[in-house]
N, CA, C and O of each residue as an XYZ file, in Angstrom:
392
protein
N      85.866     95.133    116.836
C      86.560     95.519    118.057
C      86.068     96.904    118.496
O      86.076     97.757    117.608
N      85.639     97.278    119.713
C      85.121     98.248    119.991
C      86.184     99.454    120.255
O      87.279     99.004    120.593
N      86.149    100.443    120.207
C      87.446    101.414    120.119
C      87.425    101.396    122.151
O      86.701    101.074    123.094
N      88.971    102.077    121.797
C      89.416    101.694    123.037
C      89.580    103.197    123.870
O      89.789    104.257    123.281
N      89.464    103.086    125.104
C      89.736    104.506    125.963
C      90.795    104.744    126.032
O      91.305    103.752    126.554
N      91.742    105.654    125.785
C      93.141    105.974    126.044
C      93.261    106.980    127.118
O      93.976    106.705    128.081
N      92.523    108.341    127.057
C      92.492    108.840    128.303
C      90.940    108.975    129.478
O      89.734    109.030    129.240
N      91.592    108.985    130.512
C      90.485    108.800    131.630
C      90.924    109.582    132.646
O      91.235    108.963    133.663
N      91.061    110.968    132.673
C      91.943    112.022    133.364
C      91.135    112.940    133.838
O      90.323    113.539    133.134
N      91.290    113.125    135.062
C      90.912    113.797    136.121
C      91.479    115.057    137.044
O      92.593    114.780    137.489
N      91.230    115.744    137.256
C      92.574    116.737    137.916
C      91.470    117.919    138.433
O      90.697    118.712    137.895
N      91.865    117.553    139.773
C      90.932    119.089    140.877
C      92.247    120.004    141.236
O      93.356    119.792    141.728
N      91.461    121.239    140.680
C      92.295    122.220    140.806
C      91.866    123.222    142.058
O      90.754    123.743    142.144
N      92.528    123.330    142.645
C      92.464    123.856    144.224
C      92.213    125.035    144.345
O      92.625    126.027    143.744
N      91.382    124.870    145.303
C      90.577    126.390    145.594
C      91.692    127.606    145.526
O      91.309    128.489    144.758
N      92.666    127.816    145.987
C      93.711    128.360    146.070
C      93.692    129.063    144.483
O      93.508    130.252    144.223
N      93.902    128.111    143.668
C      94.390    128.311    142.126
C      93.442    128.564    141.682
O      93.544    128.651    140.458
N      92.037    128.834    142.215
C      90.965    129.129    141.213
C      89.227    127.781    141.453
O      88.086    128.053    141.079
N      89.603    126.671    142.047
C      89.416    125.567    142.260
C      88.468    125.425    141.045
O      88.237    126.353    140.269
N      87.794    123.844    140.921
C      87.080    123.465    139.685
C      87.473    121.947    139.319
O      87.747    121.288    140.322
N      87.579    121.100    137.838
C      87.825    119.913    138.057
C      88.100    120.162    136.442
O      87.267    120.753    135.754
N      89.493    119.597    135.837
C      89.500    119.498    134.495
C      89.220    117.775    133.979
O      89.962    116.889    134.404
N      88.480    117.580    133.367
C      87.945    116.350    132.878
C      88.456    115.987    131.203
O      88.142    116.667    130.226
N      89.114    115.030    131.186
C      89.527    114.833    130.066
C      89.255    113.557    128.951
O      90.339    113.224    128.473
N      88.357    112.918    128.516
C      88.566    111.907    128.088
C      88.682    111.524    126.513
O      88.368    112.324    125.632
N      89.205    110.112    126.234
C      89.393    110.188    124.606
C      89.508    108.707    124.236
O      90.110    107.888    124.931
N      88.805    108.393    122.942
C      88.733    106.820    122.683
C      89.402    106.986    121.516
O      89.407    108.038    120.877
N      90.054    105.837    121.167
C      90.276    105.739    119.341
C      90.086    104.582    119.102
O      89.870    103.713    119.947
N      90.167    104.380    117.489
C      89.567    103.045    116.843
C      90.872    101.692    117.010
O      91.761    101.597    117.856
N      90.647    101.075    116.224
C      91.838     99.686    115.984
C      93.002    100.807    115.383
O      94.180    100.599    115.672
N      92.754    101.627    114.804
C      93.658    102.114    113.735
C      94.401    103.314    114.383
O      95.346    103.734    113.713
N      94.107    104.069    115.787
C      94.714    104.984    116.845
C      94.200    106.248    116.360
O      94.794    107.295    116.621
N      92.916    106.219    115.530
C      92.187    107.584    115.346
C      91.371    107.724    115.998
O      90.638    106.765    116.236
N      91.107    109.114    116.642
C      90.419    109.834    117.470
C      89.049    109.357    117.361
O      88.704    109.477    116.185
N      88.225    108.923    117.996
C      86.519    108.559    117.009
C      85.658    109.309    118.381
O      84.465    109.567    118.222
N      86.315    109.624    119.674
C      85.459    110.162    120.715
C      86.492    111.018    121.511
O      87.712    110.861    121.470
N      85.922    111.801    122.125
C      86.326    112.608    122.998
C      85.307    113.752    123.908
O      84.280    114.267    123.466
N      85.934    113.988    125.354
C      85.438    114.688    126.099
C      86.013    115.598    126.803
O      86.466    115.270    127.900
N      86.115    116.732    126.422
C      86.794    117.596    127.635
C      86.209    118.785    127.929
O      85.728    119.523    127.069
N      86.233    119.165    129.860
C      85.754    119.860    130.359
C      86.413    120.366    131.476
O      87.234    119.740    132.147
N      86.104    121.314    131.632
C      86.822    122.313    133.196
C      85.254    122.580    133.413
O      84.477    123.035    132.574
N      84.944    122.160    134.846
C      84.270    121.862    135.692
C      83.795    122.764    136.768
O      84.153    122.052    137.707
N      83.336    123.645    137.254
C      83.092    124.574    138.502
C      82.054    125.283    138.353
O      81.780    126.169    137.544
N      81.239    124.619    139.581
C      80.124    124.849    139.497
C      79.918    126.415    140.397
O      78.767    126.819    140.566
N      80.990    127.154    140.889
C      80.825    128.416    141.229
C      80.858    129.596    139.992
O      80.612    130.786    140.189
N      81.114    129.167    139.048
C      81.193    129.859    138.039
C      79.676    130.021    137.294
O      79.040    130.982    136.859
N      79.412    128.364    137.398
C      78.263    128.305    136.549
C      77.847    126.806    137.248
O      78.563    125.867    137.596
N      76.331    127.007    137.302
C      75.522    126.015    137.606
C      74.726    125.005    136.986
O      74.240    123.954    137.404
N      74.715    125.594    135.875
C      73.843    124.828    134.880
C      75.056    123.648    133.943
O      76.261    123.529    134.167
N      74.441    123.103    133.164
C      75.083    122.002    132.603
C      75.949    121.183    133.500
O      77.077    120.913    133.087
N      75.545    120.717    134.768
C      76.870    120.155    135.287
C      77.488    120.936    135.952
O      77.785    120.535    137.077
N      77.872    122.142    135.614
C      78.920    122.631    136.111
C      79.831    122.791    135.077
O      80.988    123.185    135.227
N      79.347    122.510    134.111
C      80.487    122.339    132.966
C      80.587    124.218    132.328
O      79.676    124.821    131.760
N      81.720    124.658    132.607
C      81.628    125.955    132.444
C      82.444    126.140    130.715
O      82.201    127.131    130.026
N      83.157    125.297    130.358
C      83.505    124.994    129.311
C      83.504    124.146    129.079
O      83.573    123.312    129.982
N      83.423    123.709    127.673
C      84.415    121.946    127.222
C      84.168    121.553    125.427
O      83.203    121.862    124.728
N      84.836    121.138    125.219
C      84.115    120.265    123.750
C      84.228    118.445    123.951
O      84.827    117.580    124.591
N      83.111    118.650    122.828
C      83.003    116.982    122.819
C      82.397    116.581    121.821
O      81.670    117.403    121.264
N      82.492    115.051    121.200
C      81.922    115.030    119.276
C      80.615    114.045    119.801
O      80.283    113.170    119.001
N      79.798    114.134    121.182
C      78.562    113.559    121.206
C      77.597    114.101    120.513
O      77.495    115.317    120.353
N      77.054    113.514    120.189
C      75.502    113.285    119.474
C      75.481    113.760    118.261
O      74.612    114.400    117.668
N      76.852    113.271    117.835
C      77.151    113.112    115.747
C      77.718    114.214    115.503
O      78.322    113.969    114.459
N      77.994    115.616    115.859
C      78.878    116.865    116.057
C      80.176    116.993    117.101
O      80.338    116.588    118.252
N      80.970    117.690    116.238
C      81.501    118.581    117.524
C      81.197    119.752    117.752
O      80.892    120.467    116.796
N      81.195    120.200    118.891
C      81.067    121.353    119.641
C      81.355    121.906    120.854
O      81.582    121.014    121.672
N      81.444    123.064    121.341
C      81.984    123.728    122.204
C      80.691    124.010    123.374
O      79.731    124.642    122.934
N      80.636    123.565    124.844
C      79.784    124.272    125.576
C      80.882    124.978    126.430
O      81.956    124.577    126.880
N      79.944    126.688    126.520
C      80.550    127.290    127.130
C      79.609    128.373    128.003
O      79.371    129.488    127.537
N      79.061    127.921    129.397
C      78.477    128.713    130.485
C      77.154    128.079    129.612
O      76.317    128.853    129.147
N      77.067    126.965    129.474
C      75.139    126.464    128.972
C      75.254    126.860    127.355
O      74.543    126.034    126.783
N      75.739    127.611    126.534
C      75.478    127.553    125.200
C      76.716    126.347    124.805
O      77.801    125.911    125.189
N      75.463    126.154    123.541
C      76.444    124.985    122.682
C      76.475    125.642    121.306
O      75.483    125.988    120.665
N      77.782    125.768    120.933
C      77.701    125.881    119.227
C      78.589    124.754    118.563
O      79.430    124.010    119.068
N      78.308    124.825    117.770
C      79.013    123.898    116.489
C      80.384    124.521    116.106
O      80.352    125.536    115.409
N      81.831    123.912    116.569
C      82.961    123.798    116.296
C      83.225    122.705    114.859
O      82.750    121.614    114.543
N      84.386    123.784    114.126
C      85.331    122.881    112.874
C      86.109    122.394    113.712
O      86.709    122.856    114.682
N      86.015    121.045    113.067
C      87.044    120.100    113.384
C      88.330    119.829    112.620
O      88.296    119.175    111.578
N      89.596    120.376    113.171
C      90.403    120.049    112.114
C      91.099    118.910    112.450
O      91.328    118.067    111.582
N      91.740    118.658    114.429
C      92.284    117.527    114.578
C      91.898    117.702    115.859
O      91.507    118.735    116.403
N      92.057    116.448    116.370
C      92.015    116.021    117.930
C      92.857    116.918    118.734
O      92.503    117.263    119.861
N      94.063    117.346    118.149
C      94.968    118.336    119.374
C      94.770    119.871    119.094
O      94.943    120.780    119.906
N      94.239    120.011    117.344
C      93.955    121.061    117.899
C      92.187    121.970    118.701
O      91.774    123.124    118.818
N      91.710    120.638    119.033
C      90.930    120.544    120.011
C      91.071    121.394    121.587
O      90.526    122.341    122.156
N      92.517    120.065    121.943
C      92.809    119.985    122.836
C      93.935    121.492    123.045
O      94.563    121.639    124.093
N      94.005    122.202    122.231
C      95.238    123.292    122.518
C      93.675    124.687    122.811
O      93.645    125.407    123.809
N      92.467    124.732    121.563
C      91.146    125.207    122.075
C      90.623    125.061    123.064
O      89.832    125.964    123.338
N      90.746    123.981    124.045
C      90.278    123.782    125.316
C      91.088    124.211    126.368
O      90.615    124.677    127.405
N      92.210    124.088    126.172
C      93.796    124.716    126.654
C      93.089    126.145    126.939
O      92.577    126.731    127.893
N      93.254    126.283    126.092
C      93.006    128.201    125.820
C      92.294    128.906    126.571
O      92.464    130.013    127.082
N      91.301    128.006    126.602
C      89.616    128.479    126.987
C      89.474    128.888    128.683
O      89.112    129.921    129.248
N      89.964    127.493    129.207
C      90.064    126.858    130.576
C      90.845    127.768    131.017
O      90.570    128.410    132.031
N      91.919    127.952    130.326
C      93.222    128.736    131.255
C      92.503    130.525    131.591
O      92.227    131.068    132.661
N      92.407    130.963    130.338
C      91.746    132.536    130.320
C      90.595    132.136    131.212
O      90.464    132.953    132.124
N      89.861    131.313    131.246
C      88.673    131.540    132.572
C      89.616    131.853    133.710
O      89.963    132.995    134.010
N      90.022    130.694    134.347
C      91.099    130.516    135.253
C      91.570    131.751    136.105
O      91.442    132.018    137.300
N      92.240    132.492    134.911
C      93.355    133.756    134.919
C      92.610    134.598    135.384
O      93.038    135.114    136.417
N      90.828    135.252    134.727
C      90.307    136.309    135.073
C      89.457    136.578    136.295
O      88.675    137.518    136.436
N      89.711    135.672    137.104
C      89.445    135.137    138.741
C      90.071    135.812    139.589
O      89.975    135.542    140.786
């Protein structure tokens, strides 16, 4: 059985607030464990390269890791949320210093 998508989340954040696009996605197995994930805050006025991807993590190409403004490093993985509370973090302090 191929693991399944649970989130497929999208959200443009308005020029007003900073504008940009938070991208969220996440698969798990038969068993409801995490086996993929993608998340990114998006704005390409910040940064041009990668997409536009000015932050994000994601466990493609057999790692996880963090891109942030075009560098990639290698993130510990301890769980899927606390992923998602690191990406929290990240996104928001960009956000704020606008």
């Amino acid at each position: 059985m191929p693991d399944k998508k649970i989130h497929d989340d999208y959200h443009k954040i308005s020029d007003k607030r900073g504008n940009g696009q938070l991208r969220r996605e996440g698969w798990v197995d038969k068993h409801g464990k995490v086996t993929r994930y993608n998340l990114a805050y998006i704005n390409h006025r910040l940064h041009e390269g990668d997409n536009g991807r000015v932050v994000g993590y994601d466990n493609q190409h057999g790692y996880h890791h963090r891109h942030y403004f075009g560098k990639v490093e290698k993130v510990d993985f301890i769980s899927y949320e606390d992923i998602e509370e690191r990406f929290e973090q990240d996104w928001t302090v960009l956000r704020s210093d606008k």
